[in-house]
N, C-alpha and C positions, 0 to 999 in steps of 0.2 A: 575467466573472471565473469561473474553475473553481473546483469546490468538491470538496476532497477530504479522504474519510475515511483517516483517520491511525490506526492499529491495531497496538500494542505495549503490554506490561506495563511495561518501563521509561519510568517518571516521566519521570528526567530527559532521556530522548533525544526522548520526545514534546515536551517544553517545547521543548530547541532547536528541533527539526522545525518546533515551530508557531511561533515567534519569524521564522524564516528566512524559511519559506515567504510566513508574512503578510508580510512586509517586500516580497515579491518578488511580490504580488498575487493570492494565492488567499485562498480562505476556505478555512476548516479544519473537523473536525469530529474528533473523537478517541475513541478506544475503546480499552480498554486489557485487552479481550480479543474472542477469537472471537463471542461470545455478544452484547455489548454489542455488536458489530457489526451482528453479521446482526438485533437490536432495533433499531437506527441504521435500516437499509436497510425494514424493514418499513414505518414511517413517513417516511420522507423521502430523497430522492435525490439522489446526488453524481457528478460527472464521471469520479470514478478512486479507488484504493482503492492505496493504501501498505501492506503489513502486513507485519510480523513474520513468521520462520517461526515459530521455538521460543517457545512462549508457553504457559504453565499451559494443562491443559485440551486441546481443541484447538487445534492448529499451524494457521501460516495456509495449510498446504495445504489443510488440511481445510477453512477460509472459502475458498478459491482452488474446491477443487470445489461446496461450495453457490454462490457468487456466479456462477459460469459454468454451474451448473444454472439458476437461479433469475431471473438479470438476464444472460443473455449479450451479449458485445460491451462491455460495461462492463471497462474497461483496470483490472489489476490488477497490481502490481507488490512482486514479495515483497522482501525485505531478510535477510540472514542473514548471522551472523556466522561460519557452517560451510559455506561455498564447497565444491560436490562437485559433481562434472559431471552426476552421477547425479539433483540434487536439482535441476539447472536442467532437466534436459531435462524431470523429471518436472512441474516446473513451467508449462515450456513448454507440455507435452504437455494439462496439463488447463485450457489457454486464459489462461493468463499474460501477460500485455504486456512483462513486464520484468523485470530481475532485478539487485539491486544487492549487493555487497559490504561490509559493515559490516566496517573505518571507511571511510564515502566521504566524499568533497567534496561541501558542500553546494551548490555551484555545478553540481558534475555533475548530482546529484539534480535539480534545477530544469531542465536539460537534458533531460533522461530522462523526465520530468513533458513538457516542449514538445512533445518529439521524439510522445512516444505519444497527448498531445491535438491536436497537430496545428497548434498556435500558437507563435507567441512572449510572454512577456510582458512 
């Protein structure tokens, strides 16, 4: 079972996220900033990292470059609700696995999760 940290300020998008996801067999772990992440990550390890761009604080670019400093090869995939070519490639560019468009299907999401660990669930 992959275990993946979940990283947004909004409440209620994390609740569906972890509702879905668990139903579809991951474990979850949730953070609902940059900070509380990279505290998540110092203590204990997850298979992939979902995060938010825009979020109080530091953006999850800014966890997108500490995580691929810090833990590279670790699949990270941002979410944004401001779609710009400019912000995927930059994503891309600092070791991003993915990149989805908020609102997405949560079916696709779980696809995007398979596709970048490598399984089916």
């Amino acid at each position: 079972m992959a275990r993946i940290l979940i990283v947004d300020d909004d409440r209620a998008l994390l609740l569906i996220l972890s509702e879905y996801l668990r139903d579809h067999g991951f474990e979850l772990e949730l953070a609902y900033s940059a900070a509380q992440a990279r505290h998540y990550l110092e203590r204990s390890a997850c298979d992939a990292i979902l995060s938010d761009f825009k979020m109080p604080g530091e953006s999850g670019l800014d966890l997108l470059g500490h995580v691929s400093s810090r833990y590279p090869g670790l699949p990270f995939i941002m979410m944004t609700g401001c779609s710009t070519p400019m912000l995927k490639e930059a994503a891309m560019k600092m070791g991003g696995s993915g990149y989805v468009v908020k609102p997405f299907r949560l079916r696709d999401l779980v696809g995007t999760l398979e596709t970048i660990l490598g399984f089916s669930i």
